[in-house]
C-alpha positions as CSV (number, residue, x, y, z in Angstrom):
1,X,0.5,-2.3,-20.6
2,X,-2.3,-3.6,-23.1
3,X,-0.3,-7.1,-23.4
4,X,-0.2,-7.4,-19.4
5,X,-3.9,-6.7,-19.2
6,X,-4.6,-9.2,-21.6
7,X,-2.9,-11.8,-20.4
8,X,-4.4,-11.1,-16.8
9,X,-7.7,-11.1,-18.4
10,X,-6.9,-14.6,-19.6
11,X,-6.0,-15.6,-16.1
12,X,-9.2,-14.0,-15.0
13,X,-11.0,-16.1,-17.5
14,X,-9.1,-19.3,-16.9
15,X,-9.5,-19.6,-13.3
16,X,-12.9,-18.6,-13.4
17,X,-15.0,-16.3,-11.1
18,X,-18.3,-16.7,-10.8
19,X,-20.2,-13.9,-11.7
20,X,-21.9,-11.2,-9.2
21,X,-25.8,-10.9,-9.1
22,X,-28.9,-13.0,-8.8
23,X,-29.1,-16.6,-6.5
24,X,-31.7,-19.0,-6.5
25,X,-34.2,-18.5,-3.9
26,X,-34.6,-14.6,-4.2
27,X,-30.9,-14.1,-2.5
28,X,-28.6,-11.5,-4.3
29,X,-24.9,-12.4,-4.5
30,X,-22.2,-9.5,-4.0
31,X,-18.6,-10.9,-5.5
32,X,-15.7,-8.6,-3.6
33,X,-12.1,-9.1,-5.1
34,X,-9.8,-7.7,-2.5
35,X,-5.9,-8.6,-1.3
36,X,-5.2,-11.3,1.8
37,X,-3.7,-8.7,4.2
38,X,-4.6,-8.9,8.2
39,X,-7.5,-6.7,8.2
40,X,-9.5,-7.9,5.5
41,X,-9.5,-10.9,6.5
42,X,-10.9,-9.8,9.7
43,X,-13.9,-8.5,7.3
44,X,-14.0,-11.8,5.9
45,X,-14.2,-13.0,9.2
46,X,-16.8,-10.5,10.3
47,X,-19.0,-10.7,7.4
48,X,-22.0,-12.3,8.5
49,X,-22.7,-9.4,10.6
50,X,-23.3,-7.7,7.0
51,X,-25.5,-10.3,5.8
52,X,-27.5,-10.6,8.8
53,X,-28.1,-6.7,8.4
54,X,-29.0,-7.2,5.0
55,X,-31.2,-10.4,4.4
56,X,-31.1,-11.7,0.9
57,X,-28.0,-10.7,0.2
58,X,-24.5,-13.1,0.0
59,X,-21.2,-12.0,-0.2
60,X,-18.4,-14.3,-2.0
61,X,-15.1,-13.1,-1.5
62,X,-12.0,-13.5,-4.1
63,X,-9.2,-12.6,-2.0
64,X,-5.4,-13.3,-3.3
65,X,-1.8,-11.8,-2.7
66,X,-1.2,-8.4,-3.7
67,X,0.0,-9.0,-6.9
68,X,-2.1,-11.1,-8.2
69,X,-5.3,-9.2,-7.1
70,X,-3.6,-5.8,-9.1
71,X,-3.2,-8.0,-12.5
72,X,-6.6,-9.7,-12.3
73,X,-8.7,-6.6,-11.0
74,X,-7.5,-4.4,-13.4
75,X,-7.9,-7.0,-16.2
76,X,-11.7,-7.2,-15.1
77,X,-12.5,-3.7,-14.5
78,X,-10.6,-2.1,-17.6
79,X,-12.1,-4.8,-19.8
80,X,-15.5,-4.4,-18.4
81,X,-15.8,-8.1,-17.2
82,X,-18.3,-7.9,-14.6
83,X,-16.9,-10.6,-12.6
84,X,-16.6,-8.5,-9.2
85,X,-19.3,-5.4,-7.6
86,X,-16.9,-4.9,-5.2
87,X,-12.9,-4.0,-5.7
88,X,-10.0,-2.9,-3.5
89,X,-8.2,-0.9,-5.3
90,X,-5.9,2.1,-4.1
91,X,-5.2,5.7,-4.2
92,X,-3.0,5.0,-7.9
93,X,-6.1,3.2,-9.6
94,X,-9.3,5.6,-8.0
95,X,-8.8,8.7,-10.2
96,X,-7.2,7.2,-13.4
97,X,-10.0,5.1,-13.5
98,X,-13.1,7.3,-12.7
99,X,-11.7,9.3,-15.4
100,X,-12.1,6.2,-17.8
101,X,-15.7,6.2,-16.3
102,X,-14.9,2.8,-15.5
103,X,-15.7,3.4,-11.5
104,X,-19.1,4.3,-9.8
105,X,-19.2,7.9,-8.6
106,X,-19.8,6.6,-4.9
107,X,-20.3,10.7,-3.4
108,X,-23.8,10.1,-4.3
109,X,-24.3,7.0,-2.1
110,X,-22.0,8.7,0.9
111,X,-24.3,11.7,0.9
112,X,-27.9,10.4,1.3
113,X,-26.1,7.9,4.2
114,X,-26.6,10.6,7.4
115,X,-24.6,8.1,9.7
116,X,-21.9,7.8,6.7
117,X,-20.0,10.9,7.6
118,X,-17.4,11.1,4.4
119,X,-15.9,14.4,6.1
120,X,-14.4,12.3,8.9
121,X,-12.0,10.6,6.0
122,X,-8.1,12.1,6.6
123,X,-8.6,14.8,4.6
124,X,-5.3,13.6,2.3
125,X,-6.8,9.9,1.9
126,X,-10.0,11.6,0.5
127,X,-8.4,14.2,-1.6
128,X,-6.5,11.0,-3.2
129,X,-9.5,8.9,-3.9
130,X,-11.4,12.1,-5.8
131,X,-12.1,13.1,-9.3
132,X,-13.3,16.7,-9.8
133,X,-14.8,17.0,-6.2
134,X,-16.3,13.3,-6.5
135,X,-14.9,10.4,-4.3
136,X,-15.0,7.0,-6.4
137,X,-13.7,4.6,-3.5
138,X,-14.0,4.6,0.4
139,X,-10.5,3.9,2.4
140,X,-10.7,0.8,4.5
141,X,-7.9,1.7,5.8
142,X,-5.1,4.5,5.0
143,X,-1.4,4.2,5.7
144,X,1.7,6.8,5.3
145,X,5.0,4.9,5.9
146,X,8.2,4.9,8.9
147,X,10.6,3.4,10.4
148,X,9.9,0.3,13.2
149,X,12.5,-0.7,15.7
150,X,12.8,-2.9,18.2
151,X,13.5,-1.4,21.7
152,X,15.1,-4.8,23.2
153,X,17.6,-5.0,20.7
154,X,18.6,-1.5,20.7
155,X,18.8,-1.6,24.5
156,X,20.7,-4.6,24.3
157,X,22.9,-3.5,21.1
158,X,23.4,-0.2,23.2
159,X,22.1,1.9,19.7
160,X,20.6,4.5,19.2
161,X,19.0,6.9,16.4
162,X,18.1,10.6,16.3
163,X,14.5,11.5,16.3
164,X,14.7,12.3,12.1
165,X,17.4,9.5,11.2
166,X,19.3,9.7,7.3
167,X,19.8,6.3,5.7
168,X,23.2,6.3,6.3
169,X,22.7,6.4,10.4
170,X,19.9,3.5,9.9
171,X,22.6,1.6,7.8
172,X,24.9,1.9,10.4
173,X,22.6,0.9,12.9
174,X,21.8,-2.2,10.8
175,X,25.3,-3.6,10.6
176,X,25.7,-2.7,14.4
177,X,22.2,-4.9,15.2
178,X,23.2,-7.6,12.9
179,X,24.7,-10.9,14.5
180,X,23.8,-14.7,14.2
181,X,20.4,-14.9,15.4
182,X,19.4,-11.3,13.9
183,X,18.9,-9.5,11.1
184,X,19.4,-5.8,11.5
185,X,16.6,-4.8,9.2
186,X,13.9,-5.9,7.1
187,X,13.3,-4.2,3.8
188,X,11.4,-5.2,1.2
189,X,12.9,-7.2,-1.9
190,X,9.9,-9.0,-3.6
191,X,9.4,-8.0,-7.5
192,X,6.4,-5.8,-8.0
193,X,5.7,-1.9,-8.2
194,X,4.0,-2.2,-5.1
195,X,6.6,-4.4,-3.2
196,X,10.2,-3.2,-3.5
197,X,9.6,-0.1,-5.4
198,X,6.9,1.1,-2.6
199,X,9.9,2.2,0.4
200,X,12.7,2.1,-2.3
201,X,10.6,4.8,-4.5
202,X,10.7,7.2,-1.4
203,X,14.5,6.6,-0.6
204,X,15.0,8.0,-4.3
205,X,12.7,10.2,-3.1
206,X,14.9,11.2,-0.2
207,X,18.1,11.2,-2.1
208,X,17.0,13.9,-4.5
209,X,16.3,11.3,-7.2
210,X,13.2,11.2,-9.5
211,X,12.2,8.8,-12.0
212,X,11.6,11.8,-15.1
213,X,12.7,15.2,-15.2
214,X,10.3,17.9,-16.4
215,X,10.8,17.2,-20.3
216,X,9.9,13.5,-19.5
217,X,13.6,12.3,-19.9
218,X,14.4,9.4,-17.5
219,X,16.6,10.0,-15.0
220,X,17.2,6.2,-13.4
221,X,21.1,6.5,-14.3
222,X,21.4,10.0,-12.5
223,X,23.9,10.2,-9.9
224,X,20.8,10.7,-7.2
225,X,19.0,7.5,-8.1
226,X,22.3,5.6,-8.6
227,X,23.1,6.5,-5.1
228,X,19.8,5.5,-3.4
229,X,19.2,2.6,-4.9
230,X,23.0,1.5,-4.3
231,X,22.7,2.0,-0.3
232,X,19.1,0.2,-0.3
233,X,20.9,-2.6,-2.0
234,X,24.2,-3.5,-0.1
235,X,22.3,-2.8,2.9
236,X,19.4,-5.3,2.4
237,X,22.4,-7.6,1.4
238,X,24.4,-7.1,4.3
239,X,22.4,-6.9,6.9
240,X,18.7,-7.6,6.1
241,X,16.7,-11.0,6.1
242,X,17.4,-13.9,4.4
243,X,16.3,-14.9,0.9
244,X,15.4,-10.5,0.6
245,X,14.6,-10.8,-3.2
246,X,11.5,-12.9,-2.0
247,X,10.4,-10.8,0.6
248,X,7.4,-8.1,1.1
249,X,5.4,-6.8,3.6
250,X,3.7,-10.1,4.9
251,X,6.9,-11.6,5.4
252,X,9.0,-8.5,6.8
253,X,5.9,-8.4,9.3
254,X,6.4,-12.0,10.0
255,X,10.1,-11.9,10.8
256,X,9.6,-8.4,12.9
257,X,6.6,-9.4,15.1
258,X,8.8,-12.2,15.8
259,X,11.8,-10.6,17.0
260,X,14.0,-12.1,14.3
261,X,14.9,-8.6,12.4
262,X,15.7,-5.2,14.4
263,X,14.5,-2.9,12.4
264,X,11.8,-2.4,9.3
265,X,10.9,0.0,7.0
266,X,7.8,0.3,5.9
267,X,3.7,1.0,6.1
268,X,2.2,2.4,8.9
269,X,0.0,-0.3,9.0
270,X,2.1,-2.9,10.2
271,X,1.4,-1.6,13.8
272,X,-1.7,-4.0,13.6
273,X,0.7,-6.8,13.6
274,X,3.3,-5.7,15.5
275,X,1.2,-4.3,18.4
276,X,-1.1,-7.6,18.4
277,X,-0.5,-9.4,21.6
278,X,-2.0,-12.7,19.9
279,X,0.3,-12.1,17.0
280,X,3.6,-10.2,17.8
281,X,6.0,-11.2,20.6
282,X,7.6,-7.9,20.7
283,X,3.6,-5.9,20.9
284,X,4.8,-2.7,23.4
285,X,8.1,-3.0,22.7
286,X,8.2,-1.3,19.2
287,X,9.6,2.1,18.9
288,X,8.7,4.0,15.5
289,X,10.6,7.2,14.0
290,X,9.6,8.9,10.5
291,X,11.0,8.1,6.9
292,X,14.8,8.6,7.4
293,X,16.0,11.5,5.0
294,X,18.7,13.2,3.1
295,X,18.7,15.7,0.3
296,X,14.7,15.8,0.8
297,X,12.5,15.6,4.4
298,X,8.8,14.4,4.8
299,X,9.7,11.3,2.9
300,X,6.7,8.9,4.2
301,X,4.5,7.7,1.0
302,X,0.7,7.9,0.7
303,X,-1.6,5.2,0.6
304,X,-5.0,3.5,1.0
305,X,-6.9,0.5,0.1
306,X,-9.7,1.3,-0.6
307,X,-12.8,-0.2,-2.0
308,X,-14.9,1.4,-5.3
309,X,-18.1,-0.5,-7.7
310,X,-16.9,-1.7,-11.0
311,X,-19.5,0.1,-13.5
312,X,-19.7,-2.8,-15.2
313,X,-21.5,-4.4,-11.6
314,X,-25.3,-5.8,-12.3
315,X,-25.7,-5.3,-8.2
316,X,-24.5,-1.8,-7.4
317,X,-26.7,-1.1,-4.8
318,X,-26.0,-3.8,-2.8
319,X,-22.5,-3.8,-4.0
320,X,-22.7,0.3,-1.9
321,X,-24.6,-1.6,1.2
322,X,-20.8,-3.4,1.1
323,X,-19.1,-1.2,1.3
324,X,-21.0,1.2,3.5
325,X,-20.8,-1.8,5.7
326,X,-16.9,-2.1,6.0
327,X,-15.7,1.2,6.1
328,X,-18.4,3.1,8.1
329,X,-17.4,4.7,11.8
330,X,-19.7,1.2,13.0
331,X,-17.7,-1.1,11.8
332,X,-14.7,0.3,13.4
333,X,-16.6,0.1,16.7
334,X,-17.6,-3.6,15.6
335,X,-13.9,-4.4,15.0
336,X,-12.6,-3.0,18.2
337,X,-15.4,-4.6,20.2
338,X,-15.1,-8.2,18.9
339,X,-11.8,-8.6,17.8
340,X,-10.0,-5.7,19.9
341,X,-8.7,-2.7,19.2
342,X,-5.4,-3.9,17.9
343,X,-7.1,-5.4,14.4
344,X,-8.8,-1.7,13.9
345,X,-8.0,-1.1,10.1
346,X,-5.9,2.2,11.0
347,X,-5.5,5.5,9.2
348,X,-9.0,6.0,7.1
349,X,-11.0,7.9,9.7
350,X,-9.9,10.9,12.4
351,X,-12.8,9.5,14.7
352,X,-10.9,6.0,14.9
353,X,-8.2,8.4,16.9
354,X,-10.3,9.3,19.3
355,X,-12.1,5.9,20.6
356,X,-10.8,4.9,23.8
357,X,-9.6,1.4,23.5
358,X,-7.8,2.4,20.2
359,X,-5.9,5.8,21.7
360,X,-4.6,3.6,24.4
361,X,-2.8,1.0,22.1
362,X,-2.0,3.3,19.7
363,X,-0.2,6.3,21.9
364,X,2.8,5.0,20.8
365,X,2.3,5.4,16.8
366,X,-0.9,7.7,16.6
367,X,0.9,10.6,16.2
368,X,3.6,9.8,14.0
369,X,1.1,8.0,11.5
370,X,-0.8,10.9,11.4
371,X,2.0,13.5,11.4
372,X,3.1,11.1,8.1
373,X,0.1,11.2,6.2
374,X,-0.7,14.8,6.6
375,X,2.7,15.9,5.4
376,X,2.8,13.9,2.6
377,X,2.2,15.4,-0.5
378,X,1.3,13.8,-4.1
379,X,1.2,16.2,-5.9
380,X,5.3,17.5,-5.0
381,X,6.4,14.4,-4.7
382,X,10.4,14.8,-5.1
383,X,12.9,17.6,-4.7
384,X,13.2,18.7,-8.0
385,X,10.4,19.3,-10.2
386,X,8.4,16.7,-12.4
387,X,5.9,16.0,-14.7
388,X,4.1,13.6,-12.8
389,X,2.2,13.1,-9.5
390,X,2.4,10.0,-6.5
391,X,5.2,9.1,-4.3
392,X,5.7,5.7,-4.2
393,X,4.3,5.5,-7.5
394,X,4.3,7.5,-10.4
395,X,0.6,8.6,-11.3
396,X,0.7,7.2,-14.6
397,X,-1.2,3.9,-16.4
398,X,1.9,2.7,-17.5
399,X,3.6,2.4,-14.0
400,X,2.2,-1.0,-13.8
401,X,4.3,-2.2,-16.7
402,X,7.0,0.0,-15.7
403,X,7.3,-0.2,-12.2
404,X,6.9,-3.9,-12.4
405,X,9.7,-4.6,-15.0
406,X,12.0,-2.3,-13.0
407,X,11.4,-4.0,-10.0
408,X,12.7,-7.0,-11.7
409,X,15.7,-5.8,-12.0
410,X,16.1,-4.1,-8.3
411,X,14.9,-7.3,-7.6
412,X,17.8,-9.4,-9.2
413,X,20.3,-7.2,-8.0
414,X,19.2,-7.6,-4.4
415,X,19.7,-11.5,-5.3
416,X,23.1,-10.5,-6.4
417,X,22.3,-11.7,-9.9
418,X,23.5,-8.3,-11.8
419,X,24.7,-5.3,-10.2
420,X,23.0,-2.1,-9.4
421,X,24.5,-0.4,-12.3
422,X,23.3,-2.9,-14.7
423,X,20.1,-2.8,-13.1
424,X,19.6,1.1,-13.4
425,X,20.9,0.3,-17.1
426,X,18.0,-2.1,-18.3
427,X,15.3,0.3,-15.9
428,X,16.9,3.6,-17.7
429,X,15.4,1.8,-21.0
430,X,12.3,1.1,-19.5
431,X,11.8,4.8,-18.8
432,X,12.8,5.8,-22.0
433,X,10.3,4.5,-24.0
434,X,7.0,6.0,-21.7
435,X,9.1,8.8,-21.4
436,X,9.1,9.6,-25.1
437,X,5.6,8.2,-25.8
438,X,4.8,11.5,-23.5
439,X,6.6,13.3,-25.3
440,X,5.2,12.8,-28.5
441,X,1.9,14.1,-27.0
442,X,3.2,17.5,-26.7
């Protein structure tokens, strides 16, 4: 964990950043490090509005690919680098690192806002982003996680899935979907602890599998594990997308909006894509069912980006003015208006489920988004009980390191380069060692 910090921190350093604070002329310069999805680019986009409603001030953005903004945000803020005021971080990072004391307590800020209106949050997004009682980020937007499909192709295909699938059924209905022109699902294959290990950590999930048992001995060779991890694998290989070892969300999202897979698995979120007339050639044609299941139901993850102050930030209070900016109820409104209701960051506030523009695009995934989030629970994560909290993500500062290293090797067997067994193997190892370092603390 140390020796990947450093070396992001040397990245950091390398590439340079310039540092947040005063410009000439009497303007103040806010430096945001957040990742390139959809809708913060729309903020990017829609940023002058902020700086027009707060004269003075400048905002440069940092914005890179989701792995590279994990490795060099947590490089800056655990080292107290001061390069960013602003970081999007998620519901993993928020309470680790207010208890570090390494984020700015932002309840403060929310309560002497009137308009701010912090209650409106999903109730398990703001739970999430708390220490003792204290929020110390703001959701941009939240997201639980199901199961897209493409009503054209199913029609066509003449397929069909039950309201509350099992992995098996969905694998079926891959191989029937899958011909020359099609894939029959997207899943995602890309190294990282946020790429593949995001869905494949809740098919475990679903399986009965769990990463640690209660005496924090891994459990990545058990027969549960071994079986999930198995069916994700042959049937990305079969019957997914093309060059799957590369491929995330952004480019599931790709292939899906344009009608080249039949299914996907994956965030809520997508729906901003894949309902975007402008974007998606199959917007109103998507049909969407929850996490498939087996041993375990109510298998959809938890998850937000969400954006907290560095306290090592020389511009806090306008560094708050940020962020009050881009995840208040009036920037919703803002989006909706200018851009349209389909680029609304979804899943943060209830409120957003209740303008008019947005119910009417989103009656088809509204209720099973937030149906998803409300169910899922962090803190009873699998079926059997363990020592740790999260569900696509164990709760822990070394599941950076470790989640990244065993997503190598899901990775590489999705590539076909070793085989799931051997995979599990080298993982199991992985495990071992955080597992006893735990247990030593006892």
């Amino acid at each position: 964990m140390l020796a990947a910090v450093c070396a992001a921190a040397s990245l950091a350093f390398v590439t340079g950043c310039s540092g947040a604070g005063s410009l000439g002329g009497g303007s103040r310069e806010v430096t945001v490090a957040m990742v390139s999805n959809s809708q913060m680019q729309d903020a990017v986009k829609l940023s002058e509005q902020f700086e027009q409603q707060n004269p003075g001030v400048h905002v440069k953005f940092v914005t890179l690919s989701e792995n590279e903004a994990r490795a060099k945000i947590t490089a800056s803020v655990s080292t107290g680098g001061g390069e960013f005021d602003v970081v999007m971080i998620s519901n993993y990072e928020t309470p680790m690192w207010a208890k570090y004391g390494w984020l700015v307590n932002l309840t403060p800020y929310m309560n002497a806002d009137s308009s701010y209106d912090a209650d409106d949050f999903i109730p398990t997004l703001k739970s999430a982003l708390s220490y003792n009682g204290q929020m110390y980020s703001a959701p941009f937007y939240g997201e639980s996680s199901f199961l897209m499909y493409n009503k054209k192709l199913f029609a066509q295909a003449g397929v069909n899935l039950p309201a509350t699938p099992t992995w098996p059924q969905v694998a079926d209905a891959a191989r029937r979907l899958t011909n020359d022109k099609t894939a029959g699902i997207c899943l995602r294959g890309k190294p990282g602890w946020g790429e593949v290990l995001a869905p494949l950590n809740t098919v475990i999930n679903a399986y009965g599998g769990r990463w640690f048992d209660e005496d924090w001995n891994a459990q990545l060779t058990s027969p549960e594990v071994e079986a999930a991890v198995q069916m994700y694998v042959d049937t990305v290989r079969r019957y997914g997308e093309a060059g799957a070892s590369s491929s995330g969300f952004q480019e599931c999202g790709n292939l899906m909006s344009q009608g080249q897979v039949a299914m996907w698995y994956d965030a809520t979120s997508a729906v901003s894509v894949l309902e975007s007339p402008d974007d998606s050639t199959i917007a109103g044609d998507v049909g969407y069912l929850p996490a498939p299941t087996m041993a375990k139901n109510d298998n959809g993850w938890l998850y937000t980006w969400s954006l907290g102050i560095p306290s090592s930030s020389d511009n806090k209070g306008d560094a708050w003015k940020f962020i009050d900016w881009m995840t208040n109820k009036s920037y919703i409104q803002h989006v909706a208006t200018t851009l349209g209701a389909t680029h609304v960051p979804p899943g943060s506030r209830m409120s957003t489920y209740q303008l008019p523009a947005y119910q009417k695009i989103s009656q088809p995934f509204a209720e099973q988004t937030l149906s998803a989030m409300q169910a899922a629970d962090q803190l009873k994560p699998t079926l059997k009980p363990v020592p740790y909290t999260g569900i696509q993500f164990l709760a822990i500062p070394e599941f950076q390191d470790l989640g990244t290293r065993v997503s190598q090797q899901i990775s590489a067997a999705i590539a076909g380069q070793i085989s799931v067994h051997d995979a599990l193997e080298q993982a199991q190892q992985y495990a071992q060692v955080v597992g006893k370092s735990y247990q030593r603390e006892r």
